[in-house]
N, C-alpha and C positions, 0 to 999 in steps of 0.2 A: 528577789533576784535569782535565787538557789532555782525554784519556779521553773521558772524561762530559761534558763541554762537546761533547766532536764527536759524540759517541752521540747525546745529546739535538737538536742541530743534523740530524744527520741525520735521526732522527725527524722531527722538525718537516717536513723536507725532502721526506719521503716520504709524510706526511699530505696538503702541501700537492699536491704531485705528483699523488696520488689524487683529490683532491676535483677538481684541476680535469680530470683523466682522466673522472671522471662527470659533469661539468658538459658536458662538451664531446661523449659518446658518443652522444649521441641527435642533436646537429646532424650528427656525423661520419654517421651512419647515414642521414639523411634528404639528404646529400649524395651515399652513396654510392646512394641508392634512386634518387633521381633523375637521376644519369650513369648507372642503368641502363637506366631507360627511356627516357633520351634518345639510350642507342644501339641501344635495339629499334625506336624509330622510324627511325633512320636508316638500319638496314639493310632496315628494314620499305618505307622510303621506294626506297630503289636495287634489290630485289627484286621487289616489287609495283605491279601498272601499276594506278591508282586510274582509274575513268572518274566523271565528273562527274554529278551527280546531286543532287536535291532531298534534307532532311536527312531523315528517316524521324521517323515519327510518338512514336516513343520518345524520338528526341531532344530533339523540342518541347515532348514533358512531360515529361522532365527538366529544359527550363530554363523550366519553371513549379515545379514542384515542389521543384528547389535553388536557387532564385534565392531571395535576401535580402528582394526583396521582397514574394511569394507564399509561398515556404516553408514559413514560420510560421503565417500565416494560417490556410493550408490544412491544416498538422498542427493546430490544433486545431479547425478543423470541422470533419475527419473523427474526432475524439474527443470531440466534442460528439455528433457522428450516431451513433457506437456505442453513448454512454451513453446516448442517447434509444430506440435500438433493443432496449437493453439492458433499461430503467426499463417501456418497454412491453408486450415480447414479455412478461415476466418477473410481469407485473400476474398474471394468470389463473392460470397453473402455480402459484404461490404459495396462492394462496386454494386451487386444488384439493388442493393437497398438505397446505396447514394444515386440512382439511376432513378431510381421509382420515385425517388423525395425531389429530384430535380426534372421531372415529370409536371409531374403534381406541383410544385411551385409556377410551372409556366401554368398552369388551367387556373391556379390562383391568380396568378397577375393577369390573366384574360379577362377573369371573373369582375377583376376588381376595375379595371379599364373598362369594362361594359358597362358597369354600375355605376360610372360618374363616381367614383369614392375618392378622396383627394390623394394625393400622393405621399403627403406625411404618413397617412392612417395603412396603405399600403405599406408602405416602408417600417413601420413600427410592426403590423400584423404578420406580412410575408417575410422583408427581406430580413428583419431581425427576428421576430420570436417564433414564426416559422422556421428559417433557415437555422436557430440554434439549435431546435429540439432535432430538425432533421440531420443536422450533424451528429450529436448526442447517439438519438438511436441506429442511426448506421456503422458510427464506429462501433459503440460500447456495445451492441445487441449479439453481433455474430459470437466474438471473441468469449463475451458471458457463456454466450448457449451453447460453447462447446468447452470453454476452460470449466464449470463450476460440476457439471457431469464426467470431467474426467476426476475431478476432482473428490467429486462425491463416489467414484467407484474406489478408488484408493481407502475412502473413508472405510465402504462396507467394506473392503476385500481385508482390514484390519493393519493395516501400514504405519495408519498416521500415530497409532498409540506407541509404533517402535521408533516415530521418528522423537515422539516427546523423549519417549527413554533414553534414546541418544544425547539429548538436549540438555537433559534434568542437569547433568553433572555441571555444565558449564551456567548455565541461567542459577545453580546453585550457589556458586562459586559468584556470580555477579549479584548475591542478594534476591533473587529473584525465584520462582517457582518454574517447575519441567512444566504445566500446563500450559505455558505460556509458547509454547511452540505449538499448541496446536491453533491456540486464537492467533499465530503469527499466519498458521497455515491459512485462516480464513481471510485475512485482511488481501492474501493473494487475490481474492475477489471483489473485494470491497470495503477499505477500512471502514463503515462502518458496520457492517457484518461482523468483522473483527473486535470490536468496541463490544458490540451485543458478545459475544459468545465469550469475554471476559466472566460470565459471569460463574463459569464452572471453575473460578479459581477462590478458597472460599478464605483465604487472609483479603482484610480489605486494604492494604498496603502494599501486597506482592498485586491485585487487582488493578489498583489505583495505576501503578508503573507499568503493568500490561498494557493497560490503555491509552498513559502519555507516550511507550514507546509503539504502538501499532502500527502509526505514522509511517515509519522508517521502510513499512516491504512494499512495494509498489503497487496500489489497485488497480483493478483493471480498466479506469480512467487515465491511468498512467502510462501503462503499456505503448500503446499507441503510437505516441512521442516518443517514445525508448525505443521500439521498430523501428519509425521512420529517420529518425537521426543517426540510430547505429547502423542502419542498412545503406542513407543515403553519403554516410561521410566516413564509413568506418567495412562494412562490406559491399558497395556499392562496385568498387574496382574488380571485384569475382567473375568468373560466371556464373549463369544466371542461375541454375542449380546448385549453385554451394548458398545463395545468398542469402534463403532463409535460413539455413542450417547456423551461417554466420551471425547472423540476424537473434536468432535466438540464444548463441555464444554472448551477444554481447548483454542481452538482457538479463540474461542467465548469470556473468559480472556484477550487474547492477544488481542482483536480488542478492549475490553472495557478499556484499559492500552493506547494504543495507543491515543484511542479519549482524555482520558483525557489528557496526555502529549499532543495534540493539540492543547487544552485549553492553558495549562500553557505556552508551546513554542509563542503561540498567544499573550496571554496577557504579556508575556516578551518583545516580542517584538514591540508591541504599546507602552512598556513604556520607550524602548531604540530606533530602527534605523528608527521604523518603525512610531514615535509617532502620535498621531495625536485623533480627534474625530471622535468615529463610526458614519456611513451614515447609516440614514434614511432607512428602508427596508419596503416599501408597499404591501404585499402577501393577493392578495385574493387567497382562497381557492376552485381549483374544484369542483366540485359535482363529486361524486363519478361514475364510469362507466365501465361497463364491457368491458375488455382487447379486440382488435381488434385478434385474433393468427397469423393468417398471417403476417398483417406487423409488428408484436410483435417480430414471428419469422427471419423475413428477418433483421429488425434493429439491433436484436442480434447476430445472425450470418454472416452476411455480412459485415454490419457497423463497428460490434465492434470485435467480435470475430478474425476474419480474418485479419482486419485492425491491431490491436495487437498482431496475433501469425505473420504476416508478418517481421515487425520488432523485434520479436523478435528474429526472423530467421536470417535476416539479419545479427543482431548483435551476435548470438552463433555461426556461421558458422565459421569466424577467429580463436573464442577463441578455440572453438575444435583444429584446426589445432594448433594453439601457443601451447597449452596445453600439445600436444604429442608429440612435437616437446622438451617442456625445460622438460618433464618426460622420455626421451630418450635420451637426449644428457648427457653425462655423468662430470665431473672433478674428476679427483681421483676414488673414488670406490664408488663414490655418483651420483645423476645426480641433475642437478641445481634444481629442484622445492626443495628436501631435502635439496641440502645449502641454498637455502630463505628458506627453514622452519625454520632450526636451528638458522635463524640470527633475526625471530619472534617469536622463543619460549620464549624471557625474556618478551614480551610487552604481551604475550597471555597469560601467569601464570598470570600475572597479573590482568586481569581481568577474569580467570575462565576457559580461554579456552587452546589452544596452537597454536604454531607456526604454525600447517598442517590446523588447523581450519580457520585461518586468514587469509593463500596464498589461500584458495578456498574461501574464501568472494573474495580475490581480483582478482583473475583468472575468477567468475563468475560475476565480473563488469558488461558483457555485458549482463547477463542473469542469476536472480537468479538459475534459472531451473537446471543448470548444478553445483550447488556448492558440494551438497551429490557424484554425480558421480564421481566429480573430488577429493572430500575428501578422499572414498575410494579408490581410484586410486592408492593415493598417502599411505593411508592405508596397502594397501595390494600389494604394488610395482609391478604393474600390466604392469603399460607403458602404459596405456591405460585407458577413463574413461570406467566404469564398473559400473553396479547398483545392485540394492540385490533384490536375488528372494523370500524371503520373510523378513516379519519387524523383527521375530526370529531372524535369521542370520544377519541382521543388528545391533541387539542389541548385540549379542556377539563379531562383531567386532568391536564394540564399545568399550566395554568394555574393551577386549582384547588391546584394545590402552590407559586403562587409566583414560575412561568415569564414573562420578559418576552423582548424580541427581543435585549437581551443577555445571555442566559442562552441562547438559541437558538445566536447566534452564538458563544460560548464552548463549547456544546455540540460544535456542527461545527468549529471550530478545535482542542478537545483530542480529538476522533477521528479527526482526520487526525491529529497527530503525537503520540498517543502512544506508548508502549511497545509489544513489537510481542508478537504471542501468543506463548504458548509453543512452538508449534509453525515459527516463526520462529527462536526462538530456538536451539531444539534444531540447526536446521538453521545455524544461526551455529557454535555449536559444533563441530557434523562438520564444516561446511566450512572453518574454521581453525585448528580443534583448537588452540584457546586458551580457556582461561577471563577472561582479559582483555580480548581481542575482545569475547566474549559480554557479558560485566559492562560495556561500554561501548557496544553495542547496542542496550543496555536503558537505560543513562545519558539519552544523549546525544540521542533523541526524548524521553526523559521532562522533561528539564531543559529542553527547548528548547518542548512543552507548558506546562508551569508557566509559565515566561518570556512567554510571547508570550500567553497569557490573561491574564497579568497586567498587562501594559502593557494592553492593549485596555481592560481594566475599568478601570484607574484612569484611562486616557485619555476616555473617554465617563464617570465618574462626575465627572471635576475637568470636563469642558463641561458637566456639571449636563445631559446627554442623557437619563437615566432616574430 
């Protein structure tokens, strides 16, 4: 019996031993990091004759740029300038590209009317998986190929390692690691970009929570909706010269909403599934250096642009086709996308929205890009997705359905944080290779969507605001 009494005592012994063996490996570490560099200086000091000299002009904007109290600032007005360079360059390439796809859609339908081909087969080929992918690459293509080159010159010009440093303290403070503010900075393009480039964070815990919270910064399938709805119901009343600037104001809101839900999603999670003590982050900082444009250019569009509108191709192709297929098939004197709406309009009042809002989050799983198309689709019982030729007539069929500016606002708070596409997700999977991961990927923005529209709505309906 004495035995087991000392086995178990020993257990105990050797748990407790361990825990504080990890509790204590990350301070031991950042002690032994810094008696190393405290004796590179000092040999650096008795080797090298320093002569006296004014500080260089790198140095004075590093202590603008990491200083606490420009910083921040300055990281989000240079994310405000993107989105606005973004929201503008992006105006024209769009219309040209939705002009050429609506081109090209009538020589397809002449095509197919010449050919005797039946009209289901049209309607599944043109007006659904034709018209989704041409949706798809007309939004998401301009805004890529000029967001991810602005983006990538920030990268060379040496910025983004000062915005980590900024970060480190608070993502520290949430359990979490400073490199997670640069995979935040890529999911600005595409959370699953963002997913992928976890992988330069090398705890697989501080990893795993990069990943589940990615989600939260808005891709640039998101974008889109966060323009047209903060412009049509939010800067819409301006003139016409302030609107993108506003336009970008509000998006700019929504990215600084999201970061902090990052935060908090973060630090929840270090103190529930995820727990554990943040790792050690060593970041020297570049010297500053002017952008290379070439391979500035080629990495942006080649690497990333292309690589992200691919899949996202891949993946809106089907949902077109599905789409026109349950907006055509009829039961009764409805056709099925209307009875899933009516059977999601008690869960959509609920938090602000409605039932027709909800089936286009869910029909656009594969591709934010297609959610507005397939909303008025289903708006204006078209059988087909359809887009608006100006944000005007977008607003009034808005309205016309119902829309007030908490319905706007609940619009742009559940497309920042919901569920992320499939194309996200898949990439959750290879890069954890769990189905658990994955299944809480999908969770954990979904839940935290529902939640946060829902206080909102019953917060502004109990002030009697709407």
């Amino acid at each position: 019996m004495s035995l087991v009494y000392t086995q178990s005592w020993l257990d105990k012994a050797s748990n407790k031993a361990e825990e504080i063996r990890q509790r204590y490996d990350n301070r031991i570490a950042d002690l032994i990091v810094k008696d190393l560099y405290a004796n590179a200086e000092e040999i650096a000091r008795k080797a090298v004759v320093f002569r006296r000299r004014s500080r260089g002009w790198d140095k004075k904007l590093d202590d603008i740029l990491t200083s606490r109290r420009f910083g921040y600032p300055v990281m989000v007005a240079l994310l405000g300038a993107v989105f606005w360079l973004t929201i503008v360059g992006a105006n024209y390439p769009s219309d040209l590209l939705a002009l050429l796809f609506s081109r090209l859609q009538e020589k397809l339908t002449w095509f197919f009317s010449a050919t005797g081909l039946p009209d289901w087969f049209h309607g599944v080929m043109v007006l659904g998986l034709f018209a989704g992918l041409a949706s798809v690459v007309a939004v998401m293509l301009p805004p890529m190929a000029i967001f991810f080159p602005l983006f990538t010159l920030l990268e060379d010009l040496g910025y983004l390692p000062r915005v980590a440093f900024n970060l480190d303290h608070i993502f520290k403070r949430c359990g979490a690691c400073g490199k997670q503010a640069l995979t935040m900075c890529m999911g600005f393009g595409c959370n699953a970009a963002g997913v992928v480039s976890c992988r330069i964070i090398d705890s697989p815990r501080e990893r795993i929570m990069a990943i589940l919270t990615n989600n939260f910064v808005p891709c640039n399938g998101r974008f889109p909706i966060l323009i047209a709805i903060g412009t049509v119901f939010f800067a819409g009343t301006l003139p016409y010269g302030l609107q993108s600037a506003a336009a970008a104001g509000v998006v700019t809101a929504m990215v600084v909403l999201g970061v902090l839900l990052t935060f908090g999603v973060s630090w929840l999670l270090s103190q529930t599934i995820l727990r554990g003590e943040p790792s050690s982050m060593v970041l020297e900082l570049p010297p500053y250096r002017m952008p290379q444009l070439l391979p500035v250019i080629y990495r942006s569009i080649i690497d990333r642009t292309v690589f992200v509108l691919r899949r996202a191709v891949i993946m809106a192709a089907p949902a077109g086709a599905l789409t026109w297929v349950l907006a055509n098939t009829h039961i009764g004197d409805f056709s099925i996308l209307a009875h899933i709406a009516t059977l999601l309009q008690p869960l959509g009042q609920m938090i602000g929205l409605d039932g027709f809002i909800l089936l286009a989050f869910v029909l656009g799983l594969p591709a934010n890009e297609i959610v507005i198309p397939i909303l008025l689709m289903m708006y204006l019982s078209t059988g087909r997705m359809v887009d608006f030729a100006s944000l005007e007539e977008l607003r009034q069929v808005l309205i016309n359905n119902g829309w007030t500016w908490l319905t706007a606002v609940n619009m742009m708070l559940f497309t920042l944080l919901h569920w992320p596409c499939t194309t996200t997700l898949l990439t959750v999977y290879k890069e954890s290779g769990s189905k658990k991961w994955t299944a809480m990927a999908f969770l954990i923005p979904t839940v935290t969507a529902f939640l946060v529209c829902f206080m909102v709505t019953q917060a502004v309906r109990l002030l009697g605001l709407v």
